[in-house]
C-alpha positions as CSV (number, residue, x, y, z in Angstrom):
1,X,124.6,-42.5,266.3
2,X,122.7,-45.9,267.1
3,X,120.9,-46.3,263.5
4,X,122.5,-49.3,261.7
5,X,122.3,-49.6,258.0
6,X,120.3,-52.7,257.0
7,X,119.2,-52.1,253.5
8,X,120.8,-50.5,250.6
9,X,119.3,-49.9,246.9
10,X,120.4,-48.4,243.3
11,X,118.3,-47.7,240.8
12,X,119.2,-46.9,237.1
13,X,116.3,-44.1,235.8
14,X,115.4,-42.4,232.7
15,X,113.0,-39.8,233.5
16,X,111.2,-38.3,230.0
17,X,111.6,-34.4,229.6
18,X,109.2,-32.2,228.7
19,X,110.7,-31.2,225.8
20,X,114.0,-31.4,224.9
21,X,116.7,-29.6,226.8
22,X,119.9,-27.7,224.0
23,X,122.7,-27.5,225.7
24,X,126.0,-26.8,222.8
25,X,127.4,-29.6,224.6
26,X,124.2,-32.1,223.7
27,X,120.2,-31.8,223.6
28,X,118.7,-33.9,226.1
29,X,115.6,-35.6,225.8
30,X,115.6,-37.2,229.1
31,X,117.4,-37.3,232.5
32,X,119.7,-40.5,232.8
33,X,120.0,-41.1,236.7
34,X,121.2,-43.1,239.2
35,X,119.2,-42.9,243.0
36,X,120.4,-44.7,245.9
37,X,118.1,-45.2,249.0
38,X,119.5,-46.3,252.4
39,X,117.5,-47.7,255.0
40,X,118.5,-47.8,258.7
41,X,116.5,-49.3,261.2
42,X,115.1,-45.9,262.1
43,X,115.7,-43.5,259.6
44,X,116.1,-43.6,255.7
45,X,118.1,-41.6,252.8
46,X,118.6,-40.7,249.2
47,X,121.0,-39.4,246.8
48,X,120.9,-39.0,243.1
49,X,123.3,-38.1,240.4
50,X,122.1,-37.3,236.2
51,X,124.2,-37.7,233.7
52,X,125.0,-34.7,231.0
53,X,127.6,-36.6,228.3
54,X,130.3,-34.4,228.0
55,X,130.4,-32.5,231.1
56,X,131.7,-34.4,233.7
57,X,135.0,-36.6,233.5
58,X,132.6,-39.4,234.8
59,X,130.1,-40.8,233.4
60,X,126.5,-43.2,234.4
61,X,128.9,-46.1,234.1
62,X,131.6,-45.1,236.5
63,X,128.9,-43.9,239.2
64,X,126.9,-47.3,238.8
65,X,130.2,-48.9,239.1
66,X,131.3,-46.7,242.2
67,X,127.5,-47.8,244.1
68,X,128.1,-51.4,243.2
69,X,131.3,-51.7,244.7
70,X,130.6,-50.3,248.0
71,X,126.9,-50.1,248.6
72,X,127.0,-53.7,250.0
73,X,129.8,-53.1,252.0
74,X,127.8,-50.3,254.3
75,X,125.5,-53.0,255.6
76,X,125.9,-53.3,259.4
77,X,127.5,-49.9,259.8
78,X,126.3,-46.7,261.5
79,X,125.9,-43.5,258.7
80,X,128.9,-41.5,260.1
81,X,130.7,-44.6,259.8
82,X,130.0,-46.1,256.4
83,X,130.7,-42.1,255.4
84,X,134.0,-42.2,256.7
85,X,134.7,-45.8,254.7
86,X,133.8,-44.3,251.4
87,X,135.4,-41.1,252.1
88,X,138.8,-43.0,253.0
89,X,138.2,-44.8,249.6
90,X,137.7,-42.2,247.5
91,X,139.7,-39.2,248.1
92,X,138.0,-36.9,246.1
93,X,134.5,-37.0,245.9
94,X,132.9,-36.7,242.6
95,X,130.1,-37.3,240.3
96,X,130.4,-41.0,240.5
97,X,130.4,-40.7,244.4
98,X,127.8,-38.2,244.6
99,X,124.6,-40.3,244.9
100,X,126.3,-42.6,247.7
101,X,127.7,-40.1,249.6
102,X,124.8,-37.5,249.6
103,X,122.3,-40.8,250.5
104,X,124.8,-41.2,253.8
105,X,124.8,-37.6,254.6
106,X,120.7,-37.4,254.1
107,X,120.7,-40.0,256.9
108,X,122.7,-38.0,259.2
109,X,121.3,-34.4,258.6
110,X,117.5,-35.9,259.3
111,X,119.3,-37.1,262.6
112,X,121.4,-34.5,263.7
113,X,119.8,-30.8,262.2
114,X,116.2,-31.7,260.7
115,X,114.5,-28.9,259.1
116,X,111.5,-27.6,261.1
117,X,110.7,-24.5,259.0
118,X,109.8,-24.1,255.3
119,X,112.8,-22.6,253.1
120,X,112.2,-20.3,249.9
121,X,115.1,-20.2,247.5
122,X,114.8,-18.0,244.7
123,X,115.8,-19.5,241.4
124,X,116.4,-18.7,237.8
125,X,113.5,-18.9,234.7
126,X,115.2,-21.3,231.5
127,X,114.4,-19.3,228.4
128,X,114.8,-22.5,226.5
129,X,113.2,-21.2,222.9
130,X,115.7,-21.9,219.6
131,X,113.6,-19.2,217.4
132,X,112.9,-15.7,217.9
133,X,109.0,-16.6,218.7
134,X,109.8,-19.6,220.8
135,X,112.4,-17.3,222.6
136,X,110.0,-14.5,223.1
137,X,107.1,-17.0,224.7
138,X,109.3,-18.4,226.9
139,X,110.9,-15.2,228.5
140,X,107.1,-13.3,228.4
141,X,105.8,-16.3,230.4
142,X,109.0,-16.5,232.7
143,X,108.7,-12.8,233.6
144,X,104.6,-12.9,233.8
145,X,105.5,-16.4,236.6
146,X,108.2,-12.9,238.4
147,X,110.9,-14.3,237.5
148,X,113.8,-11.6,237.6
149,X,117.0,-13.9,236.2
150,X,116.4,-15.3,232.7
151,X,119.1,-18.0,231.9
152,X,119.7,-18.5,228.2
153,X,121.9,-20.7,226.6
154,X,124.8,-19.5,223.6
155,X,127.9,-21.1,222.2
156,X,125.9,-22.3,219.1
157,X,126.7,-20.0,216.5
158,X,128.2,-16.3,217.6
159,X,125.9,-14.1,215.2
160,X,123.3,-15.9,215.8
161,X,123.9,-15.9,219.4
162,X,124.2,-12.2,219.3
163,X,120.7,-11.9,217.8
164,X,118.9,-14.0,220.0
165,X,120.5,-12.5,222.9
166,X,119.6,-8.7,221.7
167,X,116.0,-9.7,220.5
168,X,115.8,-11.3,224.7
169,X,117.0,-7.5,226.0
170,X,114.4,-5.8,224.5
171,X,111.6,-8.1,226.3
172,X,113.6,-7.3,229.8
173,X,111.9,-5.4,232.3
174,X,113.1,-3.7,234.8
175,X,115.1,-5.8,237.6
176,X,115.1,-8.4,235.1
177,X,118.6,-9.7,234.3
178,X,120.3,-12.5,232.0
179,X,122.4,-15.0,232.7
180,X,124.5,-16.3,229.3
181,X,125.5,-20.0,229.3
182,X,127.8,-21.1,226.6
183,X,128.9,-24.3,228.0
184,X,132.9,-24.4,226.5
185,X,131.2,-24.2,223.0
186,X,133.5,-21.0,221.8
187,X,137.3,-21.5,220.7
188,X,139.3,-18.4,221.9
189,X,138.5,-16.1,219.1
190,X,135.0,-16.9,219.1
191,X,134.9,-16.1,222.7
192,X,136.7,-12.3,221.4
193,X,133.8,-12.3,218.4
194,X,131.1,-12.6,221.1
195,X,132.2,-10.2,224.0
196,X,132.9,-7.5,221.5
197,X,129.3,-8.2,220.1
198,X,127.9,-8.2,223.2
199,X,125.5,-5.1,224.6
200,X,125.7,-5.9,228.4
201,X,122.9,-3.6,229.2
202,X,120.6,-6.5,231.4
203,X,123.2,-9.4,231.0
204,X,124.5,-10.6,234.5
205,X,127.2,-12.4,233.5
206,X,128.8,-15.1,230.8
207,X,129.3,-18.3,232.2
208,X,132.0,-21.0,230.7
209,X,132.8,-19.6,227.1
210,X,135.7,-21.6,227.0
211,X,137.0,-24.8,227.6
212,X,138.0,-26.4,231.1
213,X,141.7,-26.3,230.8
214,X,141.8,-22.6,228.9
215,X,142.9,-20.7,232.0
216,X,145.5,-18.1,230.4
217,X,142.4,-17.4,227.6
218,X,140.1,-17.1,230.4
219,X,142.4,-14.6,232.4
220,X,142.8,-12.8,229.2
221,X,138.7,-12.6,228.2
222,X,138.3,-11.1,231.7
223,X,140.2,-7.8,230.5
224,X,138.3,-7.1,227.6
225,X,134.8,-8.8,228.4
226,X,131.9,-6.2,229.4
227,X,130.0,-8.3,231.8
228,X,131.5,-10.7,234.6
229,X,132.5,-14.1,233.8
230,X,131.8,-17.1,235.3
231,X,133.5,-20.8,235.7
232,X,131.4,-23.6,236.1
233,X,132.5,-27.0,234.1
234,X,136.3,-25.7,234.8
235,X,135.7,-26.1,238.9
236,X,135.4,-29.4,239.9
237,X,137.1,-28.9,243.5
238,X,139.4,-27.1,245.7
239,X,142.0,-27.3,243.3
240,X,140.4,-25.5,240.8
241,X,138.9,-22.8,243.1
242,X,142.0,-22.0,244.3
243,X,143.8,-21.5,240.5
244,X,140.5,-19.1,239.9
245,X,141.4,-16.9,243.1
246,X,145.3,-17.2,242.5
247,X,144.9,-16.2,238.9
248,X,141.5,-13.8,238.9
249,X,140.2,-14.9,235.9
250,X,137.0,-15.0,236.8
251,X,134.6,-13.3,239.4
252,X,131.8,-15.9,239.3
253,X,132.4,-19.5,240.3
254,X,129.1,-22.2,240.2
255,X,129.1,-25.1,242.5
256,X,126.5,-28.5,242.0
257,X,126.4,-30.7,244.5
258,X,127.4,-33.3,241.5
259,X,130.3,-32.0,240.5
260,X,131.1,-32.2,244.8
261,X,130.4,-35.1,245.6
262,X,129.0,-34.3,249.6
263,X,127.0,-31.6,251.1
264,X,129.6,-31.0,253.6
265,X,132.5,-30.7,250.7
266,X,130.3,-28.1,248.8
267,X,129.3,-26.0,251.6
268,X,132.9,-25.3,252.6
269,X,134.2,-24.7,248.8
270,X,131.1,-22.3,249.2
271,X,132.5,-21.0,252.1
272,X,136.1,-20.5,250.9
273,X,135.2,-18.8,247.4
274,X,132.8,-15.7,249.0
275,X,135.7,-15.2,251.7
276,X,137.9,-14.9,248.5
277,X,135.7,-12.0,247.2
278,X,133.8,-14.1,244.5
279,X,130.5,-14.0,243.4
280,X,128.7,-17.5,244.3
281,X,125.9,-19.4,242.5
282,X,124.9,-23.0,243.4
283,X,122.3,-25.2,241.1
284,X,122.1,-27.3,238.8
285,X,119.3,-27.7,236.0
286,X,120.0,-30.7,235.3
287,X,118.5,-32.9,237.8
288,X,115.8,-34.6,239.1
289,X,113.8,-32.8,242.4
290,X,115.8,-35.2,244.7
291,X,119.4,-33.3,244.0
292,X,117.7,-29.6,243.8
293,X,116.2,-30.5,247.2
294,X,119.5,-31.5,248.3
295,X,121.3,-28.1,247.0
296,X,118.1,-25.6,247.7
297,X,119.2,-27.0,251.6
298,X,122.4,-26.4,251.0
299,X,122.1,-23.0,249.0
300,X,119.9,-22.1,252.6
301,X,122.2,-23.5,254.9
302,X,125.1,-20.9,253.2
303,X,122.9,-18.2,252.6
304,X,123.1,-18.8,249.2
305,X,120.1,-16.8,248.4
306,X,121.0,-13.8,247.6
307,X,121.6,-14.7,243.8
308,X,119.1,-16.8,241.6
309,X,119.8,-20.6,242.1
310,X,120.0,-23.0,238.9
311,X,118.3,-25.9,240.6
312,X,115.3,-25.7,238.0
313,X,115.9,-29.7,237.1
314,X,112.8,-30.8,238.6
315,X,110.5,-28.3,236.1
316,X,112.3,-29.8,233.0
317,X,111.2,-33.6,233.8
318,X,107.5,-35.0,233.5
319,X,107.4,-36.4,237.0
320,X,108.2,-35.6,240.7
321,X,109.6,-38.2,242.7
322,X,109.2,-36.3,246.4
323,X,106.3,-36.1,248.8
324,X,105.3,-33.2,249.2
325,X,106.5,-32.6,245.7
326,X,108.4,-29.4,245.3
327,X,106.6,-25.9,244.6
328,X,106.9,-23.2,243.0
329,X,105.5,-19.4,244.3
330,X,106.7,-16.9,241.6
331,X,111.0,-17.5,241.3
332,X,110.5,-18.9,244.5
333,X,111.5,-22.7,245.0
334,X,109.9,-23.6,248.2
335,X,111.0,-26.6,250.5
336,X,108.4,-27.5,252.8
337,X,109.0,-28.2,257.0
338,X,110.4,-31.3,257.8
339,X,111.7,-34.3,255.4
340,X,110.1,-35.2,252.5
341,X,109.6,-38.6,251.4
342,X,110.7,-40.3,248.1
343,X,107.6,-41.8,246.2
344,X,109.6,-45.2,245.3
345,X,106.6,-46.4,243.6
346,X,106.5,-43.4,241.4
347,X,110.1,-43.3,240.9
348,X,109.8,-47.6,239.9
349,X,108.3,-46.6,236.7
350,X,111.2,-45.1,235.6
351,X,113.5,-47.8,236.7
352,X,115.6,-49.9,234.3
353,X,117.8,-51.0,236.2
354,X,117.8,-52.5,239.7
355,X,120.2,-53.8,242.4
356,X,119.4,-54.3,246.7
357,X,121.6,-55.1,249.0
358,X,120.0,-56.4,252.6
359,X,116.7,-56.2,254.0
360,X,115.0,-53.5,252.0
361,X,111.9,-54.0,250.3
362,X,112.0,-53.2,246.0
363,X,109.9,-50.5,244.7
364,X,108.2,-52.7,242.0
């Protein structure tokens, strides 16, 4: 590869939601980011990686920290090269890694296998709605937009859990399915409370009731729980995936390309879990449209669209930072032919922090 790196950037962003996103672990009013872009003297790349406090092990700090110390040392280098250096540095890749990294590997996927067809990755509707009427507007617009999996959030209060997610069945249509998030909010005998509760007529699984390190609970919910469970917050790597398929305690794993750290790391994990029998789905909702480009290529690369993708982060923020922006057709997330290109000067209103390295030009 004859490209040299001459120019490397990091930006600090807060992107304004449209309204505020519950999650048990936090409500977010914004998306807190960090976006790298890499300049060569042909070709260019981006990665991005959005905080959600609580979540991940790292945090905005520890990722700003990771750019700073090695974004200036990739000037001079070829992509596959100054990949290999940060690899060698950081044996396993992670949140903190993940806008670096995915920049490099942007670089060398528009050079070696650019996309020359458009790619349609069906993806899940948010019912985001606290109240029973908020609820029932968001789920009657979702399914009007044919949208067939609903994703709703629980581990707030098991009865009231329960009634939200029995008044959301009987607005289901046929086809239509819901996914249940609880986000570690339950203890173990919460968890009991709520799959006992639990009518699984239309509900496609139960994602993360418990906590990451409650493995023996988890492989003990399984037995009794009416609908498929699924890990998310517990796997953060191969490690992990491998404890799920050694001890079957759950049939669902989801993968972002955040938790990952590389394209290339998440497509073989991918790989690895559906030749272990288990159910896959990639996304993540909370992101800007620059890392749910990056997974809805990565979710078509692995055929990974079978099941409805989470990458729905770019509907929840008031801005777009690609061009051609990302579309929507019905659950249909739509990539366009060819790579897009980041709107810097859109993206520099956002900015509040800012830091170059080398010959590359500021957005502001």
């Amino acid at each position: 590869m004859s490209s040299i790196i001459k120019g490397v950037a990091a930006y600090r962003t807060r992107l304004p939601l449209r309204r505020p996103y519950h999650l048990s672990l936090i409500t977010l009013n914004a998306f807190d980011s960090i976006i790298v872009r890499i300049e060569t003297d042909g070709e260019g790349g981006f990665g991005e990686t959005t905080d959600v406090p609580g979540y991940f092990t790292e945090n905005l700090e520890d990722a700003w920290e990771f750019v700073c110390l090695h974004g200036p040392e990739l000037l001079g280098k070829n992509p596959e090269e100054a990949l290999g250096g940060v690899i060698a540095k950081e044996k396993k890749l992670s949140f903190a890694a993940t806008p670096l990294v995915t920049a490099l590997e942007s670089i060398i996927d528009s050079i070696t296998n650019p996309p020359t067809d458009s790619v349609s990755v069906p993806i899940l509707g948010v019912v985001q709605g606290e109240t029973l009427e908020e609820i029932e507007s968001d789920a009657r617009r979702l399914l009007e937009e044919g949208y067939h999996t609903l994703k709703f959030k629980v581990g707030f209060s098991v009865k009231e859990d329960l009634g939200r997610v029995c008044h959301l069945q009987t607005l289901l249509k046929p086809g239509v399915q819901i996914r249940l998030d609880a986000n570690q909010a339950y203890s173990y005998s919460q968890a009991i409370q709520f799959v006992e509760g639990l009518d699984p007529t239309g509900i496609e699984l139960l994602e993360q009731p418990l906590g990451t390190d409650a493995w023996d609970e988890m492989s003990r919910l399984i037995k009794i729980c009416p609908v498929p469970l699924m890990l998310d917050e517990a796997i953060t790597g191969e490690e992990e995936l491998d404890r799920t398929i050694e001890t079957g305690c759950a049939g669902v794993v989801k993968f972002k390309l955040m938790k990952c750290g590389s394209f290339r790391y998440l497509e073989n994990l991918i790989k690895k879990a559906a030749n272990a029998g288990l159910k896959v789905v990639l996304g993540n909702g909370v992101a800007t449209d620059i890392g749910c480009f990056h997974e809805a290529q990565v979710a078509h690369r692995t055929g990974l669209t079978v099941h409805a993708g989470e990458m729905n982060g770019f509907l929840k923020g008031i801005a777009q930072f690609l061009e051609p922006p990302l579309r929507m057709e019905g659950e249909n997330l739509i990539l366009p032919a060819g790579l897009p290109a980041v709107r810097w000067e859109t993206l520099s209103q956002y900015i509040v922090e800012e830091l170059n390295w080398g010959d590359i030009q500021s957005p502001r």
